[in-house]
C-alpha positions as CSV (number, residue, x, y, z in Angstrom):
1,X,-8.4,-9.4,-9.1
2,X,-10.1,-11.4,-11.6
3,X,-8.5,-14.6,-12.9
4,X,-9.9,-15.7,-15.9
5,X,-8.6,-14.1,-19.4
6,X,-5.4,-14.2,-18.2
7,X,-2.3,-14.8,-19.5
8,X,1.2,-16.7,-18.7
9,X,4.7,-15.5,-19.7
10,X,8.1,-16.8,-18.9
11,X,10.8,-14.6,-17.2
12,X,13.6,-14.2,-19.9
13,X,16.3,-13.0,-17.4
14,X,17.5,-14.9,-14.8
15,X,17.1,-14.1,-11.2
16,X,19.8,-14.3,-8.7
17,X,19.9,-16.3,-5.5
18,X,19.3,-12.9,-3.7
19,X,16.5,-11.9,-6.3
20,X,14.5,-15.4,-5.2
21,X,15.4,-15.1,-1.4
22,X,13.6,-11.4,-1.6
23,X,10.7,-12.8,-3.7
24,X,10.1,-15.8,-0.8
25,X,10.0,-12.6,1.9
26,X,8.0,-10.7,-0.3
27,X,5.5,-13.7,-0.7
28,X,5.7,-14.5,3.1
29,X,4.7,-10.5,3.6
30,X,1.8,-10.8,1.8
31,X,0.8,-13.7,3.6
32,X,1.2,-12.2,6.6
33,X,-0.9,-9.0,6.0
34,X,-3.8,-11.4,4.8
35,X,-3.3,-13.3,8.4
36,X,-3.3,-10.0,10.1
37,X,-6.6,-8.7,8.3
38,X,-8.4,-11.9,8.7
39,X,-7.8,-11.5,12.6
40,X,-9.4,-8.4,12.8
41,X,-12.7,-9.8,12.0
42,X,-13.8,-6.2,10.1
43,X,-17.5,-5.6,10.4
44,X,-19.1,-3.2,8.0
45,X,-17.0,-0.2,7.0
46,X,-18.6,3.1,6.9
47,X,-17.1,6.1,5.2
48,X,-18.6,9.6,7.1
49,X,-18.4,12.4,5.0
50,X,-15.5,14.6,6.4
51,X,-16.5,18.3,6.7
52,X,-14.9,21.8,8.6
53,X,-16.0,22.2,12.4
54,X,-16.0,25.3,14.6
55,X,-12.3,24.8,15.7
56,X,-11.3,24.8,12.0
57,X,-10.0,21.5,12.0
58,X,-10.9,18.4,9.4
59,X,-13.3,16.1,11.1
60,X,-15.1,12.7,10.1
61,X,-13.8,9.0,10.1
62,X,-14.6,5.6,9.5
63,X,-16.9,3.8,11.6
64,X,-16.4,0.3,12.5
65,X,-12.6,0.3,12.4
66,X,-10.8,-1.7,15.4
67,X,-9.3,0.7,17.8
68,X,-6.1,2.1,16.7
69,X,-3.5,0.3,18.4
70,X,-4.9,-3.6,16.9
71,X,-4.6,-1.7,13.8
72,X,-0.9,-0.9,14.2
73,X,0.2,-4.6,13.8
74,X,-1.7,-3.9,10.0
75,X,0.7,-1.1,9.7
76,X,3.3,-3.8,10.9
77,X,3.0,-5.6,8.4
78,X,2.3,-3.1,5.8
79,X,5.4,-0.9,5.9
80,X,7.8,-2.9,4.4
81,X,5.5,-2.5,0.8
82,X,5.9,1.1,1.5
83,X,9.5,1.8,2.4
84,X,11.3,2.5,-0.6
85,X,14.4,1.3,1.3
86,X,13.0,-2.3,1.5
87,X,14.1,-5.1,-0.6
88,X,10.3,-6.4,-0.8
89,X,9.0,-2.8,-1.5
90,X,6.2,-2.8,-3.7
91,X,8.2,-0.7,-6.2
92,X,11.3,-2.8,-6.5
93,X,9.3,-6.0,-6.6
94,X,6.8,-4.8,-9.0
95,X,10.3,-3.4,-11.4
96,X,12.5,-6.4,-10.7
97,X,9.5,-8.5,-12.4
98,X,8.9,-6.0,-15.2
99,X,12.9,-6.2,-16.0
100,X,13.0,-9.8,-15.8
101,X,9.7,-10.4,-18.0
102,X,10.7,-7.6,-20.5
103,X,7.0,-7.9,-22.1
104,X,5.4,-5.1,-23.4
105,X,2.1,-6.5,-22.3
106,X,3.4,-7.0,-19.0
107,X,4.5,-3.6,-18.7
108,X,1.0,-2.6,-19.2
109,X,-0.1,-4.5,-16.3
110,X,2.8,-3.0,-14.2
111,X,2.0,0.3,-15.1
112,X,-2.1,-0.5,-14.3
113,X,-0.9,-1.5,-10.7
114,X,1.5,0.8,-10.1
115,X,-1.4,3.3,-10.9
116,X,-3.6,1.7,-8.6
117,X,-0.9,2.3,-5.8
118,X,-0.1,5.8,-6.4
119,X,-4.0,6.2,-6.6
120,X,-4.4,5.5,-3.1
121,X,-1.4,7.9,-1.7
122,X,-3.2,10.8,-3.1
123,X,-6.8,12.3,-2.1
124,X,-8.8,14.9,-3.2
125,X,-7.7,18.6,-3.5
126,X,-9.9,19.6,-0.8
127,X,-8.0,18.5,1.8
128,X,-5.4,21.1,2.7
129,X,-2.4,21.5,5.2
130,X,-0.9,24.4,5.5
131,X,-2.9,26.1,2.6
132,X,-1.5,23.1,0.2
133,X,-2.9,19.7,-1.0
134,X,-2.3,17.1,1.8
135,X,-0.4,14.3,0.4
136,X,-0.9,11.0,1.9
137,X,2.5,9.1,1.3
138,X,3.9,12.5,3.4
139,X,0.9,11.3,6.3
140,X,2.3,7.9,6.2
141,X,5.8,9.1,6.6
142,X,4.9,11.1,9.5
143,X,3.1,8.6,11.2
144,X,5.3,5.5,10.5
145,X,8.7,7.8,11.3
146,X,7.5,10.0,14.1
147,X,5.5,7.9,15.8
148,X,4.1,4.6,15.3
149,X,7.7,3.2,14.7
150,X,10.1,5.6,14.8
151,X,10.3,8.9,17.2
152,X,12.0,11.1,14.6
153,X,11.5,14.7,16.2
154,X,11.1,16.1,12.8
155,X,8.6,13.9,11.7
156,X,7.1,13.9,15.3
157,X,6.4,18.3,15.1
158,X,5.0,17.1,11.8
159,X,2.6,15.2,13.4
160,X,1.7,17.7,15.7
161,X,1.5,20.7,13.4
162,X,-0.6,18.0,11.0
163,X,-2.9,17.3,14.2
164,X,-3.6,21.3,14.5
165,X,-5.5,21.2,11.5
166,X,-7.2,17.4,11.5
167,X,-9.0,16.1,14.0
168,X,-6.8,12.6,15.1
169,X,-9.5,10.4,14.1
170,X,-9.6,12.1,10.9
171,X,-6.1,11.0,10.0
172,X,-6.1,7.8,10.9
173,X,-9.2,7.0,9.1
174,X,-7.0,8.7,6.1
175,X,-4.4,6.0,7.0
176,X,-6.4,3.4,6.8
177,X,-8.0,3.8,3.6
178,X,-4.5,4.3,1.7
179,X,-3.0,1.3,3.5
180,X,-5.4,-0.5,2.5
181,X,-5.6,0.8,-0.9
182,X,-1.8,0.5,-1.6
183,X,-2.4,-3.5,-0.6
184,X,-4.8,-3.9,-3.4
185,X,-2.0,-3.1,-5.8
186,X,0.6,-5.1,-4.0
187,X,-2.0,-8.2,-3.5
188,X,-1.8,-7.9,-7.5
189,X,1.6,-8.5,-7.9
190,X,1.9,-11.2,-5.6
191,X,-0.9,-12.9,-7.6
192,X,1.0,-12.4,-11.2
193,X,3.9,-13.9,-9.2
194,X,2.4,-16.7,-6.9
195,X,3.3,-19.5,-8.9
196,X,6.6,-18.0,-9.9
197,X,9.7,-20.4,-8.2
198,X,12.9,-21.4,-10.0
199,X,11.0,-24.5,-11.4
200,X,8.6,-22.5,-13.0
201,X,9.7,-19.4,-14.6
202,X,5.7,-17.9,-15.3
203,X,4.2,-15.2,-14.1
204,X,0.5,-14.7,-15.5
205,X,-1.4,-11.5,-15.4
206,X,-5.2,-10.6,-16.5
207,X,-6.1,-9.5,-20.1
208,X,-8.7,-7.3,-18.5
209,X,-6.4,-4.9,-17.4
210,X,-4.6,-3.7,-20.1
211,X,-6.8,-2.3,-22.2
């Protein structure tokens, strides 16, 4: 994100001792995602084009990724943005601000991130599962639940019935892309609140965006 043009407000509702611990988490999250990425040393990132192949199955991926199971400590530290359950979810940070702030320009900038996020959990309409529009929040779900963290035997024939109609490879280039994607919009919100600590009650955000 850009930083010039930007501008400061002050939080006009207090935050609770609970409110700043899960901010400091939050924070520390993002920090440790940016830790995690660094140490994969990503090359060049090409997209293939994904296309239909004699079995009938979804094929192409991205080439140059790290093999998948140095990229499951990304996921690691990704899932807590992404699990609606979690304190330092991107949702309930990004409306815990928005309440505190209570700015309608603010909002804007909420809503332009929050975009961004749901943005990257949906592709295009060509890609089909079960003769409807593959959603990628439901691929994240079954991968995080049934079987990169969880061995939920729902999820898990999911995953397999998923897996009958995209190649592996396929999927997980899929995941990539939206995890990646969805950290864009949470690497936003932790800028608008870096500087935010009791002491300092600002959170700034770019003029750019909320046009």
């Amino acid at each position: 994100m850009r930083r010039y043009n930007s501008q400061e407000l002050n939080i006009k509702h207090a935050l609770s001792p609970r409110d700043w611990r899960i901010l400091e988490i939050f924070k520390r999250r993002v920090h440790m995602y940016h830790e995690y990425w660094n140490d994969l040393e990503l090359g060049e990132i090409i997209v293939a084009k994904f296309n239909r192949v004699t079995n009938g199955k979804t094929s192409g991926k991205i080439t140059g990724l790290p093999n998948f199971n140095r990229l499951k400590g990304l996921y690691v530290d990704f899932r807590p943005f992404f699990q609606t359950s979690d304190p330092t979810s991107f949702i309930k940070i990004a409306t815990m601000i928005n309440e505190r702030v209570e700015s309608p320009l603010y909002c804007k900038f909420i809503e332009f991130i929050e975009k961004q996020w749901n943005d990257n959990l949906s592709i295009p309409g060509s890609f089909k599962w079960n003769d409807k529009p593959l959603i990628v929040s439901e691929v994240l779900n079954i991968f995080f639940n049934g079987y990169i963290f969880h061995s939920d035997n729902e999820k898990y024939n999911k995953l397999l019935d998923l897996l009958n109609s995209f190649e592996e490879e396929t999927i997980q280039s899929l995941l990539f892309c939206a995890v990646q994607g969805c950290f864009m919009a949470v690497n936003n919100l932790y800028r608008s609140i870096s500087e935010l600590t009791p002491e300092n009650l600002k959170v700034t955000f770019p003029l750019e965006f909320i046009d």
